[in-house]
C-alpha positions, 0 to 999 in steps of 0.5 A, a space after each residue: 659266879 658271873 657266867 662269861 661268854 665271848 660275843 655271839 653278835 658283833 657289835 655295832 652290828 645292826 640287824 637287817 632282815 634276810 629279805 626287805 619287807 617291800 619283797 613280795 612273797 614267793 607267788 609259787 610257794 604253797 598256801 598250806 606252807 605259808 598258813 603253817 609258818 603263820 600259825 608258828 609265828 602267833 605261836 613265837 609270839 605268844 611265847 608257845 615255843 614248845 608248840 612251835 617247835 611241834 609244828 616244825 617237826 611236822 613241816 621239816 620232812 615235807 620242806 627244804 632248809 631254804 624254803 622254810 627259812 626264805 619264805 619266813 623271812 619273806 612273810 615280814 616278821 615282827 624284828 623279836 620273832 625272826 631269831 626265835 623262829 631260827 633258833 628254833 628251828 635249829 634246835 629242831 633240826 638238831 634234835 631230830 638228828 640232821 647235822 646237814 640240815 643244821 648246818 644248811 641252817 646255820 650259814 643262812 643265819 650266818 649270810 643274813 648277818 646274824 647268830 643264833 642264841 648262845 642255847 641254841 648255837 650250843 645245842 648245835 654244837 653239841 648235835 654235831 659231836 654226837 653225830 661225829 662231825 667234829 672237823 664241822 664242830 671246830 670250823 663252826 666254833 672257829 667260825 664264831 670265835 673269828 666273828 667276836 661271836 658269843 661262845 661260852 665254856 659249854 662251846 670250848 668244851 664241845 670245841 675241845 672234845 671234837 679236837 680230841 676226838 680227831 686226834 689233835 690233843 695240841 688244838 685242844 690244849 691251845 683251846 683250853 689255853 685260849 679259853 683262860 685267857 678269854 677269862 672263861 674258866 675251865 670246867 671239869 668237863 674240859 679238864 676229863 675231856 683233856 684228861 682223857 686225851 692224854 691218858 690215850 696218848 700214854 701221857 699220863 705224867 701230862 694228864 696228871 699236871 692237868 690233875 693237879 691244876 683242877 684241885 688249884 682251880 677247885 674244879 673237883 675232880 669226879 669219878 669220872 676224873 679218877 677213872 680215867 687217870 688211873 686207867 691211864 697209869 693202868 695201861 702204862 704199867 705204873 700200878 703203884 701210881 693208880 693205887 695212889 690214885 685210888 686212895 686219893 679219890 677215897 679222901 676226895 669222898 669220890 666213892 669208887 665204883 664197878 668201872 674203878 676197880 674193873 681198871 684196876 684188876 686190868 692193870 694187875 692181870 696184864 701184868 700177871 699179878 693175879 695174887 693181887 687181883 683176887 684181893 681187889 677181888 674180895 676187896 669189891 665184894 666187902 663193898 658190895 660189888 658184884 663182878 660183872 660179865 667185864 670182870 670176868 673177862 679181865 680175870 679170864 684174860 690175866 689167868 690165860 697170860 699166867 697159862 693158869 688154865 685150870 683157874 680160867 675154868 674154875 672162874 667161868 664155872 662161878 660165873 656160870 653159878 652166880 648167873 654172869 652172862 659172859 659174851 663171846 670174847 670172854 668165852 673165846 679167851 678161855 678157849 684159847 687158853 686151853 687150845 694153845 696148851 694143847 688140851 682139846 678134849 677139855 676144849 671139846 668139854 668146854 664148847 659142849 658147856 657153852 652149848 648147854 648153856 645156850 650160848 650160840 657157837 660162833 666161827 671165833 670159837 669153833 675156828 679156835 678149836 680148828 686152831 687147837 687141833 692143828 698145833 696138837 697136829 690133830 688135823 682130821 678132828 680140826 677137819 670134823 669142826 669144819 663139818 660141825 661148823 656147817 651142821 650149826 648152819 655156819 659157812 666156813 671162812 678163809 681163817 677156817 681153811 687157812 689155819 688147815 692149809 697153814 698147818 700142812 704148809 707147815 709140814 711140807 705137805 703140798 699136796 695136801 695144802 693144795 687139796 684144802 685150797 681146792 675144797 675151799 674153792 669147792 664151797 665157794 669161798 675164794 683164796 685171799 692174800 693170806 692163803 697164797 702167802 702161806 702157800 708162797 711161804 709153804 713152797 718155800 719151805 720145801 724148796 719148791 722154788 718153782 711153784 711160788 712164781 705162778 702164784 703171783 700170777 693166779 693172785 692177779 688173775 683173782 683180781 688180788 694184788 700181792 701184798 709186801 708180805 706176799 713178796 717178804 714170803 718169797 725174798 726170805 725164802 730164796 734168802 734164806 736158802 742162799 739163793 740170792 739171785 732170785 730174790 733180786 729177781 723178786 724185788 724187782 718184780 715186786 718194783 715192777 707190779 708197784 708193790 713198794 718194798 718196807 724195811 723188812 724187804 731190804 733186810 732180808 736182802 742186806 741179810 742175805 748178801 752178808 751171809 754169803 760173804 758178798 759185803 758189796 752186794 750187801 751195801 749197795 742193797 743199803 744205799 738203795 735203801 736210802 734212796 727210796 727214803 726207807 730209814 733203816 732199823 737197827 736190824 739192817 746195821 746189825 745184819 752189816 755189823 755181822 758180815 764186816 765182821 765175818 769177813 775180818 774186818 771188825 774196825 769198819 764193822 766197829 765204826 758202823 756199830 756205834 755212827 747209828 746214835 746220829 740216826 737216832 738208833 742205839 747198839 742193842 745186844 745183838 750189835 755187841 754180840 756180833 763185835 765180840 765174835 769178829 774180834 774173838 775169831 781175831 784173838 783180840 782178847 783185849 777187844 772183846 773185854 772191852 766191848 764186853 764191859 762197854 754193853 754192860 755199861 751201857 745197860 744191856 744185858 748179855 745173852 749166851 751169845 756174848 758168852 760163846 765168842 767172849 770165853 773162846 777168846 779168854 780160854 787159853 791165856 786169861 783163865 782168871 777172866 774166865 772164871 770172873 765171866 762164870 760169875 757174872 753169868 751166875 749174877 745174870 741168872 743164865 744158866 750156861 748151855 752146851 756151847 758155854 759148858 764145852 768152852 769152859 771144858 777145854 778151857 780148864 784141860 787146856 791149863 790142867 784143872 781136869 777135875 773142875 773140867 769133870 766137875 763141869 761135865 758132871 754139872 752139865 749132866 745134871 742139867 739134862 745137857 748131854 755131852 757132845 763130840 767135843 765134850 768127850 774130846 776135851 774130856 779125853 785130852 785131860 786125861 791124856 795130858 794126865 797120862 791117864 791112858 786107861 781113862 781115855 779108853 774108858 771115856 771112849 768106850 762111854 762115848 761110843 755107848 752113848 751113841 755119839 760117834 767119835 770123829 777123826 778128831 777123837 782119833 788124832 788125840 788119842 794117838 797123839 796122847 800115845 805117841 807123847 808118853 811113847 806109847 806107839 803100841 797103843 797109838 798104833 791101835 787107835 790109828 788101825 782103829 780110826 782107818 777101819 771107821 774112814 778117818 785119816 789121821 792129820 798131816 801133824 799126827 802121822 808125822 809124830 807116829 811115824 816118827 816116834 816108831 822111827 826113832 824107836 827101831 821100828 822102821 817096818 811099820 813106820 815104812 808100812 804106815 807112811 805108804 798108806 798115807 802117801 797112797 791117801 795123800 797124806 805124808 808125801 814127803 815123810 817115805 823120802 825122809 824117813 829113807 833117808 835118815 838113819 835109824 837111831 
């Protein structure tokens, strides 16, 4: 096939030597010189090139650009010598690994009127990609292609690579779309490069149009091609379509190879199929590949996500027997494994492996085990790593110390915080942004509001500027204590020391005012938001979403739910959680519902949050709805928690089912859910509402055993179980009972008990019991009346 090219040289462009032959030549420039560019011209014109190209290697370190190619030009050269000696010399200067000389070269070249050689503008081309300078690459090739210059496929190709390689995969399409149009056909180089691009981009659907077009054009796709899309489908988690691949490239005749499958066991481990993997596994070994130190860390890396610690080990110890050299970051992958499950004396046996095996301990490994001993809450065996860590000649890092400082931030040990941030210093090592952010974040925790100011201050005065994250620290901190005039005082601070705010700052805000009830605040944090042009997440409407609804005021909450699809944004889970809540504390059950199957609808699945507002709102009239709801959370394969089970408890005594109430409880046993205040108050009133009054006694007495305490709501229903199957002697217990523990019987009670004992003839001890209450308060009114009425 005829190779295309675009035009190198304009036409009808006569050529013109750089300099006129009347010139004299430079009277300054050495006499060595001019004899060396004589000799390299004899030597272009004996065709010697490779021997002229010797002689320039020696002259180019010594001489500039200019005075090489001037003086050349000077010396009159026959009119065929001339490009031969400049493309020459480019091609030197590209093989010795100097683009800005090359490129100095090149516009001479390029001011004199001429272009060098399509070879040696291509291997110009290709010198400045593997020297990285692809913005240079593309204005040079542009430069060409704006000059009906010459370029062929190899120049698109470098042109495409380095628009792919800045990140502009669209220059690169439109290149490749230039270069069809030109008549020059893609080659397989193009299609891998853009390929490849796509891949990167997750473009994968994309990169496998681009596929397609190669197998119509009958460019063959290599191996190189396979690879590369099926690490594209890998990373996208489409494993069924690199596997399709695979199968292709096998009746392409395109043999996989160790990359091929390393790919695929990358995507199968990522996504913890590791049943599959160890098929590939034995699949690579039928074919006579031998896993390397990179199949290892693949595997290692898939049995850590699975937490499969144990096989982690099994494989380094094959790796071990087979002689796999495996590098730090694989090593460093089954170290944290067995760190983050805690087990740091296999961690220890591990690092003592390595070292028998000669692998040099690094700060990664060794800050690791720091790491492990920490979260075990080991801090003085992480502390004997730090003193490891010298003996093996290493300096400790600010990761070292402020995983240590971290940890005791954590448990609100300040002093202790301080200390290690103290000895750090000791060592030399400064603190950096992050340890005054856990110290800031430390403080905070522990309330010791006071101290994180200062900090700001010792940063600045250490040369380091607070970060966003710095300032995030202390907004939630205050925020979250409910403490939301200072948190102003942060962000105004943080304004003032031109640190800008981001989305998670003004949430913390617009969070904070809504969970103390101050909606206006709230909003008016919103509009400054907007101002600043930070587009708001679906966490700040949540965060709105929530207070309207508290507040009652579910209609505005409502409507700004679902106005945030016009800013691109959708309702998630925790928006309808929060419409169900404000509508079930309404009683508006017929909302809710509705709600409810709109989430599903909509394909979002319903967490127990939904569930808690959703059956308090059903359970006293709609006890069809609630067993429906029970069935869909079966379906959903959630298992209901405390609050879920004690709803439904209530539920089933409030319409008289108290054997699916037990049944209920006994469930929630099983489940290792213990049974809470309101479990046994629930309990209590259906066996009262059965008239059960022995049984109420007993569940009493097995709450009391269980060590959870009775409130005054135990006490109210039992007297007021007694006082309805006029039983005013027990009630008269219960309500002795509840005032020896400091409870006082409800307004409503102690009318019922007050009055029944009236009405049966027992008016000494209604007297004695309505002026013990009207002592407390209680029944101010009920001594007048009770004087006043007479005894039935």
């Amino acid at each position: 096939m005829a190779r295309r090219f675009h035009r190198l040289v304009p036409p009808n462009f006569i050529s013109k030597p750089f300099c006129s032959s009347a010139e004299a030549i430079d009277p300054t420039a050495p006499i060595q010189l001019l004899e060396d560019l004589r000799k390299i011209r004899v030597l272009i014109q004996q065709n010697r090139t490779e021997t002229a190209k010797r002689h320039l290697q020696t002259l180019i370190p010594l001489h500039s650009v200019s005075q090489l190619y001037i003086l050349f030009s000077q010396s009159s050269p026959p009119p065929d010598t001339k490009p031969v000696f400049t493309d020459t010399l480019l091609a030197v200067y590209a093989e010795s690994k100097l683009p800005n000389e090359a490129i100095e070269l090149y516009s001479l070249v390029r001011n004199d009127g001429s272009f060098p050689s399509i070879w040696a503008f291509n291997f110009f081309l290709e010198s400045l990609v593997n020297t990285g300078r692809f913005s240079k690459t593309l204005e040079i090739f542009s430069d060409a292609v704006d000059s009906d210059g010459w370029v062929d496929k190899f120049s698109y190709g470098k042109a495409i690579q380095s628009a792919v390689k800045l990140g502009d995969l669209e220059k690169g399409l439109n290149l490749m779309n230039r270069m069809k149009k030109c008549g020059i056909m893609p080659n397989g180089f193009v299609y891998n490069v853009l390929i490849g691009g796509l891949c990167k981009e997750k473009r994968v659907d994309d990169a496998k149009k681009l596929f397609d077009e190669m197998l119509r054009r009958n460019v063959f796709p290599n191996r190189v091609t396979y690879n590369t899309l099926i690490d594209g489908y890998c990373k996208t988690g489409d494993l069924e379509g690199a596997f399709d691949l695979r199968e292709k490239m096998k009746n392409g005749s395109v043999e996989p190879n160790i990359v091929t499958y390393n790919t695929l066991l990358g995507g199968l481990c990522k996504m913890g199929r590791m049943e599959e993997a160890n098929r590939i596994l034995k699949e690579m070994a039928f074919y006579g590949f031998v896993p390397d130190g990179f199949t290892y860390s693949i595997l290692l890396d898939g049995h850590s996500r699975c937490g499969n610690v144990e096989a982690s080990v099994a494989l380094y110890g094959d790796a071990m027997k087979k002689g796999v050299s495996l590098n730090e970051y694989t090593c460093s992958i089954l170290m944290n494994g067995l760190c983050k499950e805690g087990k740091m004396d296999r961690a220890k046996e591990f690092l003592t492996k390595l070292k028998e095996h000669g692998v040099v301990l690094t700060e990664v490994l060794l800050n690791t085990m720091v790491n492990g001993y920490c979260k075990v809450g080991n801090v003085d065996k992480a502390l004997l790593v730090i003193e490891e860590m010298e003996n093996e000649g290493m300096k400790p890092s600010c990761i070292t110390y402020n995983t240590i400082i971290s940890h005791f931030c954590a448990l609100g040990q300040m002093d202790d915080a301080n200390e290690s941030v103290r000895k750090m210093k000791a060592k030399g090592l400064c603190p950096n942004v992050l340890t005054y952010n856990i110290l800031i974040d430390g403080y905070g925790r522990s309330s010791q509001f006071e101290k994180c100011l200062p900090i700001l201050d010792e940063m600045e005065n250490n040369g380091l500027k607070p970060s966003v994250v710095t300032y995030g620290a202390m907004v939630n901190t205050f925020c979250k204590k409910g403490r939301i005039v200072e948190a102003k005082v942060i962000f105004e601070d943080m304004l003032n020391r031109s640190v800008l705010p981001n989305a998670q700052i003004y949430n913390m805000l617009i969070d904070g005012n809504c969970t103390r009830g101050n909606i206006k605040d709230a909003f008016a944090v919103f509009d400054e938001m907007l101002r600043s042009r930070i587009s708001p997440t679906i966490v700040t409407y949540n965060s709105l979403v929530n207070g309207l609804s508290k507040k009652g005021r579910v209609a505005e909450a409502e409507e700004l739910a679902f106005s945030i699809t016009s800013k691109g944004l959708s309702a998630d889970v925790i928006t309808y959680n929060c419409l169900i809540s404000g509508f079930s504390r309404l009683g508006n059950v017929e909302k809710c519902v509705e709600l409810y199957e709109k989430m599903k609808a909509s394909g979002i699945k319903p967490t127990l949050n939904t569930y808690h507002p959703l059956i308090s709102a059903c359970k006293k009239d709609k006890i069809n709805l609630v067993e429906k709801i029970l069935e869909d959370m079966s379906r959903l394969n959630l298992t209901p928690d405390r609050v879920v089970y004690n709803e439904l408890i209530q539920c089933f005594v409030w319409h008289g089912d108290i054997r699916k109430a037990n049944v209920l409880c006994g469930e929630m046993s099983n489940l290792g859910i213990l049974p809470d205040k309101m479990t046994y108050n629930s309990l209590i009133t259906g066996c009262l509402k059965e008239g059960n009054l022995h049984g109420a006694k007993d569940l009493f007495d097995y709450m009391i055993a269980k060590e959870v305490g009775p409130n005054d709501g135990t006490f109210n229903t039992l007297i007021e179980g007694h006082c309805k199957v006029k039983d005013f002697d027990g009630a008269s217990v219960w309500y002795r009972e509840m005032l020896k523990i400091g409870f006082l019987p409800s307004v409503s009670v102690c009318n019922e008990l007050v009055s029944g004992l009236r009405d049966v003839g027992r008016v000494k001890e209604a007297e004695i019991i309505c002026s013990e209450m009207s002592m407390k308060g209680i029944c101010e009114t009920l001594h007048e009346d009770l004087l006043a009425s007479p005894v039935k």
